[in-house]
N, CA, C and O atoms as a Tinker XYZ file with bonds, in Angstrom:
   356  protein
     1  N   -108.533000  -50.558000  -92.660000    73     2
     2  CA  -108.127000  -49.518000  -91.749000    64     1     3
     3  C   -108.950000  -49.530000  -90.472000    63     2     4     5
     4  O   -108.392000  -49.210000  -89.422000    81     3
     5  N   -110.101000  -49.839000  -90.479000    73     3     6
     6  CA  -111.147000  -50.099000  -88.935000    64     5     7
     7  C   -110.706000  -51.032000  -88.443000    63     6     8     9
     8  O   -110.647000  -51.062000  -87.214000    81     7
     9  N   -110.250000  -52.099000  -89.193000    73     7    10
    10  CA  -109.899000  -53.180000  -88.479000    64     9    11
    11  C   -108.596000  -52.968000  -87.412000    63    10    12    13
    12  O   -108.645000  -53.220000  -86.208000    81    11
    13  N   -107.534000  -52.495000  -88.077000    73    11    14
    14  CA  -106.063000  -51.591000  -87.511000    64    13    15
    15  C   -106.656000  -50.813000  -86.330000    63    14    16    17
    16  O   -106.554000  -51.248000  -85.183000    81    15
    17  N   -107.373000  -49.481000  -86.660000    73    15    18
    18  CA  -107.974000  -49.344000  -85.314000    64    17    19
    19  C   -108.543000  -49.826000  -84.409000    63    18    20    21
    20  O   -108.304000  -49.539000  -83.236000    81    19
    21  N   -109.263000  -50.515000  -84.726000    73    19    22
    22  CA  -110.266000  -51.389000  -83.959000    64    21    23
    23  C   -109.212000  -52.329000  -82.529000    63    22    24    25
    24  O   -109.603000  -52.639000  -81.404000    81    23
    25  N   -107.574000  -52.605000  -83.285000    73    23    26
    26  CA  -107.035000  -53.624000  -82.924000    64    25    27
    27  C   -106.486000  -52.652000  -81.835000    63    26    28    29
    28  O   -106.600000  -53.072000  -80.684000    81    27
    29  N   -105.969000  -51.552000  -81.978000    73    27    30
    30  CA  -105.241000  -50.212000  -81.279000    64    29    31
    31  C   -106.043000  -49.839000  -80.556000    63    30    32    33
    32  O   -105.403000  -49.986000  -79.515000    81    31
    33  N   -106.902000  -49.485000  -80.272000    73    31    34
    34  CA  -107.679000  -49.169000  -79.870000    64    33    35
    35  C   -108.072000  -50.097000  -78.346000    63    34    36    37
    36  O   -108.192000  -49.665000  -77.200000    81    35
    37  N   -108.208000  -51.549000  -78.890000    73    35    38
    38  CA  -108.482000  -52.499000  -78.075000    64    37    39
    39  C   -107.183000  -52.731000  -77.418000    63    38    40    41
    40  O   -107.405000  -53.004000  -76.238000    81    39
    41  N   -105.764000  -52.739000  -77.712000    73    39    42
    42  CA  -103.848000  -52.999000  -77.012000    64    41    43
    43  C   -104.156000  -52.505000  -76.132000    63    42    44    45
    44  O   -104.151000  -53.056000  -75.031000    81    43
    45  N   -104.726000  -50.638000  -76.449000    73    43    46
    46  CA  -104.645000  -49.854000  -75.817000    64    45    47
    47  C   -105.052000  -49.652000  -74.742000    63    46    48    49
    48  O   -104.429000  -49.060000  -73.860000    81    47
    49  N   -106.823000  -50.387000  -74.595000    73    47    50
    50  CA  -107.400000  -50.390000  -73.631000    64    49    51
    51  C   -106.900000  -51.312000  -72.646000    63    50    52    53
    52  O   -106.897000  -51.100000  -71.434000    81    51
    53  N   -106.341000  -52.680000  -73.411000    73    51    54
    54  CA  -105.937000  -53.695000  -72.108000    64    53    55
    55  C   -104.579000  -53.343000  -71.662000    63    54    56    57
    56  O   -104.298000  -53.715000  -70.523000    81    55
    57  N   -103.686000  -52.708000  -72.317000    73    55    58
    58  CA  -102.618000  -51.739000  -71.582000    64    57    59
    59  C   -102.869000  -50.872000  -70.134000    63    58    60    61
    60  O   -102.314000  -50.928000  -69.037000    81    59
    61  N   -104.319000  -49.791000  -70.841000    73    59    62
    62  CA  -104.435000  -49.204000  -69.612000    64    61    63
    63  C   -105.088000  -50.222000  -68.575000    63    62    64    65
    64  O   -104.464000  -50.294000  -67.517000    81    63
    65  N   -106.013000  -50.876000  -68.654000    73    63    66
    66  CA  -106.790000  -51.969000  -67.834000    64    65    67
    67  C   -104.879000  -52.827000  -67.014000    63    66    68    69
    68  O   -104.663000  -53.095000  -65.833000    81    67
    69  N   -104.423000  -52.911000  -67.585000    73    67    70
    70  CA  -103.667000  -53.940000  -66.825000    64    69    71
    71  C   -102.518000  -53.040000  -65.611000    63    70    72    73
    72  O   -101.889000  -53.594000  -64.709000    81    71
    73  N   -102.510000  -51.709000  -65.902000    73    71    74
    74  CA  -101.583000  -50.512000  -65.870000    64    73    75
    75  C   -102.365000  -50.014000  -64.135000    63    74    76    77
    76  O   -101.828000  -49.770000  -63.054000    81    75
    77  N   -103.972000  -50.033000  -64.616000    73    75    78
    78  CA  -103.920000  -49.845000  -63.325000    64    77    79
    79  C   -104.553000  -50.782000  -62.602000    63    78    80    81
    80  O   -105.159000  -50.363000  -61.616000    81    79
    81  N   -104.587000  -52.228000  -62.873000    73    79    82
    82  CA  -104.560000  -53.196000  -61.759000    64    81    83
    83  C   -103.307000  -53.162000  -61.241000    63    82    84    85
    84  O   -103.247000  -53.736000  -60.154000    81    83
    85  N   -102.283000  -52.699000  -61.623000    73    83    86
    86  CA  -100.752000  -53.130000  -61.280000    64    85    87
    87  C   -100.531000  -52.069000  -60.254000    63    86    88    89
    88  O    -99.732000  -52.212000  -59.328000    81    87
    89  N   -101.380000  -50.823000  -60.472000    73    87    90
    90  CA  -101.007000  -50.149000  -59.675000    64    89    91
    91  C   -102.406000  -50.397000  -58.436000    63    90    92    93
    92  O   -103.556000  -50.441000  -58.872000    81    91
    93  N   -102.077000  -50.574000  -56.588000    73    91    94
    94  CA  -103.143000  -50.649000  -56.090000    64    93    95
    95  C   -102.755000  -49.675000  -55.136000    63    94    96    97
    96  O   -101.676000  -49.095000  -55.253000    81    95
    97  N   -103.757000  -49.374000  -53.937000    73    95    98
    98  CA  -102.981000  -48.513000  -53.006000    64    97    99
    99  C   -102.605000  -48.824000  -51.956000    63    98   100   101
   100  O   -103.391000  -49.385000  -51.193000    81    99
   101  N   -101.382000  -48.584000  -51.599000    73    99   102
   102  CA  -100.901000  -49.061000  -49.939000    64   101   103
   103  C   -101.480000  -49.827000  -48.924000    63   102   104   105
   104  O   -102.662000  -49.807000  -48.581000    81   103
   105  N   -100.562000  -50.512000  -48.461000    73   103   106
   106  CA  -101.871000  -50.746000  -46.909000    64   105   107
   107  C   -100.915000  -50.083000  -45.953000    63   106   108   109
   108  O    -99.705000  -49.856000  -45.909000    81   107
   109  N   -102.438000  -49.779000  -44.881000    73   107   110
   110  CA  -102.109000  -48.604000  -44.182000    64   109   111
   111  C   -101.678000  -49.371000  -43.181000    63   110   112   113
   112  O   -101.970000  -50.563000  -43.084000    81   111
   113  N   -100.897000  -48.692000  -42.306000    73   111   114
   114  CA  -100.114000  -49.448000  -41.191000    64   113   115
   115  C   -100.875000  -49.193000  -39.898000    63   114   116   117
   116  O   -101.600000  -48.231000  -39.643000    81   115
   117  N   -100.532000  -50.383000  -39.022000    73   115   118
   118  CA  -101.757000  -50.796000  -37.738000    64   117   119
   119  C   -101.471000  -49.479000  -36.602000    63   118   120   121
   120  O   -100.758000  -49.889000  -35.686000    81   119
   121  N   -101.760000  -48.364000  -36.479000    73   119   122
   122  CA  -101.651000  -47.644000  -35.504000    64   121   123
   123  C   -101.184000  -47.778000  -34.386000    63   122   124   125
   124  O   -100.353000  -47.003000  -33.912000    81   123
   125  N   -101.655000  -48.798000  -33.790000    73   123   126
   126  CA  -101.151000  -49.286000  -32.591000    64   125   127
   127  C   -100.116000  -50.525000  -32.572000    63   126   128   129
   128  O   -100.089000  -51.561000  -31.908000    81   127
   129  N    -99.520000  -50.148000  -33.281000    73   127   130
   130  CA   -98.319000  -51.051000  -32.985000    64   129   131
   131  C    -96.623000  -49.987000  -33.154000    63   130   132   133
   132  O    -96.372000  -49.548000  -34.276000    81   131
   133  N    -96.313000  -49.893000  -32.792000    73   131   134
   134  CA   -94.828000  -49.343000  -33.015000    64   133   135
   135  C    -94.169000  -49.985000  -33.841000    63   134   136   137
   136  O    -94.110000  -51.213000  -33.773000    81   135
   137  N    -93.430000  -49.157000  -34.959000    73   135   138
   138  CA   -92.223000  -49.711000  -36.081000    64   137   139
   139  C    -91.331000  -50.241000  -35.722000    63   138   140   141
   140  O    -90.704000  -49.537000  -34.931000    81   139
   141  N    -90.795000  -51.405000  -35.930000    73   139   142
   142  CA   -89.881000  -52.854000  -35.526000    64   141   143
   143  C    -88.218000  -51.412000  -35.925000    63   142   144   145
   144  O    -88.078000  -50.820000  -36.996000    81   143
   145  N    -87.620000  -51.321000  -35.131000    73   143   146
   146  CA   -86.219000  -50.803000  -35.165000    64   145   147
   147  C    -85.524000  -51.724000  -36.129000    63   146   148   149
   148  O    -85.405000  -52.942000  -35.990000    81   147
   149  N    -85.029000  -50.906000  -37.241000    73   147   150
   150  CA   -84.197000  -50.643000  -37.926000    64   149   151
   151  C    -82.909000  -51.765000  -37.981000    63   150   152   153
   152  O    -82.593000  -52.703000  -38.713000    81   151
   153  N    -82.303000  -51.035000  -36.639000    73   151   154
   154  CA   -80.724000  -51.910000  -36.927000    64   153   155
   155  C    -80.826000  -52.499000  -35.381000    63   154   156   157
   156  O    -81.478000  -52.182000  -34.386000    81   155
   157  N    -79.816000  -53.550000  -35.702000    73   155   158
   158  CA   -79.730000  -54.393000  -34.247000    64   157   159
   159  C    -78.850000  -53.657000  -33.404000    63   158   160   161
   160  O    -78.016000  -52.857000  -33.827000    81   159
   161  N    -79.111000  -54.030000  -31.797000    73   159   162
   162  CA   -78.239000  -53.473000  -31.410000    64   161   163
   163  C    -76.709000  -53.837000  -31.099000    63   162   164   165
   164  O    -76.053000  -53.240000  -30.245000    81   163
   165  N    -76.306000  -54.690000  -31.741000    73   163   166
   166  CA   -74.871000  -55.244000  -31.715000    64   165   167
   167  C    -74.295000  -54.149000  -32.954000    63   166   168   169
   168  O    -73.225000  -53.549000  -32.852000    81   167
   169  N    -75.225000  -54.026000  -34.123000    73   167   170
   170  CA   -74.392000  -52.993000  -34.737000    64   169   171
   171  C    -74.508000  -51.589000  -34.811000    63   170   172   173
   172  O    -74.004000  -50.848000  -35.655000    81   171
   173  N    -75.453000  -51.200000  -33.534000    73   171   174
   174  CA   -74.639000  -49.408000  -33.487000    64   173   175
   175  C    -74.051000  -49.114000  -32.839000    63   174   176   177
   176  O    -73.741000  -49.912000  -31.954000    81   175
   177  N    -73.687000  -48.232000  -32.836000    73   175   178
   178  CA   -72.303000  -47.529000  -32.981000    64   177   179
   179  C    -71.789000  -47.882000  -31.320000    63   178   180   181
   180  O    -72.934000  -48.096000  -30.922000    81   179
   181  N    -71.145000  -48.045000  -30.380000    73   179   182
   182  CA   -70.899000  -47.934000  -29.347000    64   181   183
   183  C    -71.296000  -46.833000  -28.444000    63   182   184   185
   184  O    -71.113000  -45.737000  -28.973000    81   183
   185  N    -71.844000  -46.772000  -27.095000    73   183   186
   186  CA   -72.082000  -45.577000  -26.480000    64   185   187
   187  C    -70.728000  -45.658000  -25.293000    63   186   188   189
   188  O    -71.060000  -45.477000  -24.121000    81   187
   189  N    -69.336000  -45.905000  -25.561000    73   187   190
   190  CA   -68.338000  -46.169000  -24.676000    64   189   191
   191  C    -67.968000  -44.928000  -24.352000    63   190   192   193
   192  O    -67.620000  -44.668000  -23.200000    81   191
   193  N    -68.000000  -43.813000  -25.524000    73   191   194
   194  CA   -67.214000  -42.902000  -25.369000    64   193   195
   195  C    -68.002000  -41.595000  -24.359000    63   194   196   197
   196  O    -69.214000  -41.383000  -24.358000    81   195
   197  N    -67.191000  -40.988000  -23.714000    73   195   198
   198  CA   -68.095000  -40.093000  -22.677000    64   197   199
   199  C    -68.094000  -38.809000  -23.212000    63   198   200   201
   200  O    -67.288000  -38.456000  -24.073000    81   199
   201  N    -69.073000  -37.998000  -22.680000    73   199   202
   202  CA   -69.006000  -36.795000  -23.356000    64   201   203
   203  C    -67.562000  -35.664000  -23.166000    63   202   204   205
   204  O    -67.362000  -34.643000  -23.823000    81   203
   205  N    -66.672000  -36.252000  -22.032000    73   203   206
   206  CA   -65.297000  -35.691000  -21.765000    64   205   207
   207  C    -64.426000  -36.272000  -23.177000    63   206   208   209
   208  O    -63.689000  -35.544000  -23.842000    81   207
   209  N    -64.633000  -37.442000  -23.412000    73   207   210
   210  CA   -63.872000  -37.794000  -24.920000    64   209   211
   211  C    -64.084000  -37.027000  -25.840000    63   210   212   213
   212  O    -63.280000  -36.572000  -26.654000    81   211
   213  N    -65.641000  -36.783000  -25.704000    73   211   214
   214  CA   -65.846000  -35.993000  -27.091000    64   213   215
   215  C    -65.465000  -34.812000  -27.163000    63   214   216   217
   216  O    -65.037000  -34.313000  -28.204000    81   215
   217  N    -65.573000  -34.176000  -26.013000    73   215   218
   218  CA   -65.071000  -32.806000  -26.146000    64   217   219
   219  C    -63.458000  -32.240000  -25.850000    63   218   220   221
   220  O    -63.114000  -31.107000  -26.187000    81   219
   221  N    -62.514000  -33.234000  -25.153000    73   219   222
   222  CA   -61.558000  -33.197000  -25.848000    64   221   223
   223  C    -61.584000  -33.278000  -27.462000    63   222   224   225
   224  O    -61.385000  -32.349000  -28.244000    81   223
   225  N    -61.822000  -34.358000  -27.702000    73   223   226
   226  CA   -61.926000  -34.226000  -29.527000    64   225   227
   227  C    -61.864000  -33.329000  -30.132000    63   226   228   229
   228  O    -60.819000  -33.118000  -30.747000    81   227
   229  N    -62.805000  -32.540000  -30.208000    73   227   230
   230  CA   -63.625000  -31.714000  -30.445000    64   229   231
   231  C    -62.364000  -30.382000  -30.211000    63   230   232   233
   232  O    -61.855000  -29.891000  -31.219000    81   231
   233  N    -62.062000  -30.022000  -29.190000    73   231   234
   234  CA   -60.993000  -28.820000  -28.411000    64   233   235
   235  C    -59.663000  -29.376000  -28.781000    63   234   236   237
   236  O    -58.689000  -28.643000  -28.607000    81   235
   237  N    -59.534000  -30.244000  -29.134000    73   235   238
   238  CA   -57.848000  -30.517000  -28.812000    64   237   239
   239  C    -57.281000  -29.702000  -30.708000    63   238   240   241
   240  O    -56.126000  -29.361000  -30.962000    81   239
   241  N    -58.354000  -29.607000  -31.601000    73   239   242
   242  CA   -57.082000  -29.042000  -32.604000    64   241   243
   243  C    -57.530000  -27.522000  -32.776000    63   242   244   245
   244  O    -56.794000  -26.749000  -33.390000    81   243
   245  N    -58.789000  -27.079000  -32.211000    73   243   246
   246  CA   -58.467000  -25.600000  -31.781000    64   245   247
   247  C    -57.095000  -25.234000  -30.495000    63   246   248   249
   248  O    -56.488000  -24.164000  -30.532000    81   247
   249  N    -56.774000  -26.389000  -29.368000    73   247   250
   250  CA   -55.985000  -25.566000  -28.594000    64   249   251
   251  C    -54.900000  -26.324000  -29.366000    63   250   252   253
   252  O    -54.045000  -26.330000  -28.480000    81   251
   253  N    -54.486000  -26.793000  -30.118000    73   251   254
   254  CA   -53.512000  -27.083000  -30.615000    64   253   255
   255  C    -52.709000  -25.417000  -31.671000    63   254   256   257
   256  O    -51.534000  -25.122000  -31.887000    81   255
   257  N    -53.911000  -24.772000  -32.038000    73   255   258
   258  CA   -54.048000  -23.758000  -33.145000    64   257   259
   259  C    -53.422000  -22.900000  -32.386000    63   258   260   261
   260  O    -52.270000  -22.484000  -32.511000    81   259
   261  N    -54.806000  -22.446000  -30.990000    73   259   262
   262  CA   -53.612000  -21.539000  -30.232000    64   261   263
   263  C    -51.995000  -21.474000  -29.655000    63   262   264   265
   264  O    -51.158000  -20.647000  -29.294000    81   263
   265  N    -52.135000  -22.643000  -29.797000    73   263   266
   266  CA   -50.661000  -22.972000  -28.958000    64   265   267
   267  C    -49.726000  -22.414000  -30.098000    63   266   268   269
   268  O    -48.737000  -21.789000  -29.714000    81   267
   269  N    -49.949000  -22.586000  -31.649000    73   267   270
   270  CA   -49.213000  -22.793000  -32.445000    64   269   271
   271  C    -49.188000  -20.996000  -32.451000    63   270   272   273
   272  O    -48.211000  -20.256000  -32.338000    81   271
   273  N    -50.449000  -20.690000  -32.602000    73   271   274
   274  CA   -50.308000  -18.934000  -32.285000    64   273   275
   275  C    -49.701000  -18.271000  -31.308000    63   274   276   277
   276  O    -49.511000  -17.060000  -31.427000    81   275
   277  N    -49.361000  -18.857000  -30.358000    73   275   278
   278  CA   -48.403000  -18.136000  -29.225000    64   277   279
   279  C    -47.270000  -18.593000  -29.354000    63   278   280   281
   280  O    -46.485000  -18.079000  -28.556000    81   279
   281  N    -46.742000  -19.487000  -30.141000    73   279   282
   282  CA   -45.362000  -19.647000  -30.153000    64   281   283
   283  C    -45.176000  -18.879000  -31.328000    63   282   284   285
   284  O    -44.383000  -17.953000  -31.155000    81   283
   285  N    -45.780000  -18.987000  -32.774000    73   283   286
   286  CA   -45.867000  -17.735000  -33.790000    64   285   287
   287  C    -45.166000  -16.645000  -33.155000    63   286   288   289
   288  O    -43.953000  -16.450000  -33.224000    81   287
   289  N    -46.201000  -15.792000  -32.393000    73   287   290
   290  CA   -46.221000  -14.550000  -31.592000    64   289   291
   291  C    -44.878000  -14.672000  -31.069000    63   290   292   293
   292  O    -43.924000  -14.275000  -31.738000    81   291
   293  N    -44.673000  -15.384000  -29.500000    73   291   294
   294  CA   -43.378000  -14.866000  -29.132000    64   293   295
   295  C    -42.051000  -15.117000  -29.971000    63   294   296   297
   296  O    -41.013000  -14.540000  -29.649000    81   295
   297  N    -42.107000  -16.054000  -31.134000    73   295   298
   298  CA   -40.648000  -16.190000  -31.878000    64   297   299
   299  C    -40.763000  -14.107000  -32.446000    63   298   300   301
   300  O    -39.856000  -13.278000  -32.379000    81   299
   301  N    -41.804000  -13.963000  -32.803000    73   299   302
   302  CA   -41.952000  -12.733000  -33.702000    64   301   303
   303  C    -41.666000  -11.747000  -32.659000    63   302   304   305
   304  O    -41.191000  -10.705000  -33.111000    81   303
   305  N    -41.795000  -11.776000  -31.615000    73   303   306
   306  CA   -41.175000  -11.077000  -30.273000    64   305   307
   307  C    -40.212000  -11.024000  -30.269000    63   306   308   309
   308  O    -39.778000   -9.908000  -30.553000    81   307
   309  N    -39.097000  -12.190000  -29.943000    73   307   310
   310  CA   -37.651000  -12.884000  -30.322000    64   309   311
   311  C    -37.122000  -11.940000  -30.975000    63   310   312   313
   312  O    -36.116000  -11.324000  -30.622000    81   311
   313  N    -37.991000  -11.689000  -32.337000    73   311   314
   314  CA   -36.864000  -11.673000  -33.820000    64   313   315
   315  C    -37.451000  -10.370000  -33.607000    63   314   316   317
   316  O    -36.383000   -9.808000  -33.852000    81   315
   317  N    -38.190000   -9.452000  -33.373000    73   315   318
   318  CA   -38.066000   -7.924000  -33.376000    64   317   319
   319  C    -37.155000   -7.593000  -32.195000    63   318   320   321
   320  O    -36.628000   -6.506000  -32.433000    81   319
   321  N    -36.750000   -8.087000  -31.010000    73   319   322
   322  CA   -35.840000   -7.961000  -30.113000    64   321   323
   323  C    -34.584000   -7.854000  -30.784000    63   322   324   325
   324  O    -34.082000   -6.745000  -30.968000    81   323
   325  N    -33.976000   -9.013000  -31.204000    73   323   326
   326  CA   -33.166000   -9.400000  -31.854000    64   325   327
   327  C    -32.490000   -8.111000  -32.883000    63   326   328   329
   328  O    -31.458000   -7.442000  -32.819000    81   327
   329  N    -33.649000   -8.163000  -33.835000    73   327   330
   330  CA   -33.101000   -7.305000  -34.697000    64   329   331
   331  C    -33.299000   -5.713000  -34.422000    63   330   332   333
   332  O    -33.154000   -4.892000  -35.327000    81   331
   333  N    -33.661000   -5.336000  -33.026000    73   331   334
   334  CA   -33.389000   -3.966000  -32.154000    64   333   335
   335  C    -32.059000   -3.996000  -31.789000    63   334   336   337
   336  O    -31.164000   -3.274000  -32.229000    81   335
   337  N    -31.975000   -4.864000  -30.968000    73   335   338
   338  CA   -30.231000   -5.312000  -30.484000    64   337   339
   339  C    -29.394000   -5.181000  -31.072000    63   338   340   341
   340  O    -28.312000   -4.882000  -30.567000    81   339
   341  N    -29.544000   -5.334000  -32.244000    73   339   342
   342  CA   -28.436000   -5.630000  -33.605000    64   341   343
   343  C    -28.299000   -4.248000  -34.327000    63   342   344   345
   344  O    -27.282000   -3.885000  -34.918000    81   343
   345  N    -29.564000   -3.454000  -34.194000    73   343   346
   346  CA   -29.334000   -2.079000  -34.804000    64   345   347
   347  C    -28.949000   -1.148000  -34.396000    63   346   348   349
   348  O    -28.385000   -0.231000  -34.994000    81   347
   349  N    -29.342000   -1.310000  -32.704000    73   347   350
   350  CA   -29.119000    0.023000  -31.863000    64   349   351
   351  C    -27.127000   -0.532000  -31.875000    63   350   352   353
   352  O    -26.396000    0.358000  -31.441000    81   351
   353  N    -26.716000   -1.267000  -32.126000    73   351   354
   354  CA   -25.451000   -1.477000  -31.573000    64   353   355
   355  C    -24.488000   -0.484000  -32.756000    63   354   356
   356  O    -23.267000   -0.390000  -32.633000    81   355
């Protein structure tokens, strides 16, 4: 049975011994140098579009909404006309 421990005991230690050579710590990065960018510039995104594109974009399905609300409105104008016309007669 000492021997069993003896053997566990010893796994154990070169487990942890190897556990934290494996782990070391970072190297720290050179201060004076600036981080190399990311992505090239062939693949972002285009800067073609102007900020008038975007904001059409952006406005065109709110005034699309209103538009759809004022024609709503005056048909509902229409049809209460309509059905005044038809009653007073």
């Amino acid at each position: 049975m000492t021997r069993l421990f003896a053997v566990v005991r010893l796994s154990c230690a070169l487990a942890l011994c190897a556990a934290l050579l494996a782990c070391s710590k970072p190297k720290v990065p050179e201060q004076d140098v600036p981080p190399a960018p990311q992505s090239d510039a062939a693949t972002a995104a285009p800067a073609a579009q102007s900020p008038t594109t975007l904001t059409e974009a952006i406005h065109r399905p709110i005034d699309d909404a209103k538009a759809t609300r004022k024609a709503t409105e005056d048909a509902a104008v229409e049809q209460r006309r309509a059905i005044d016309a038809a009653t007073d007669e």
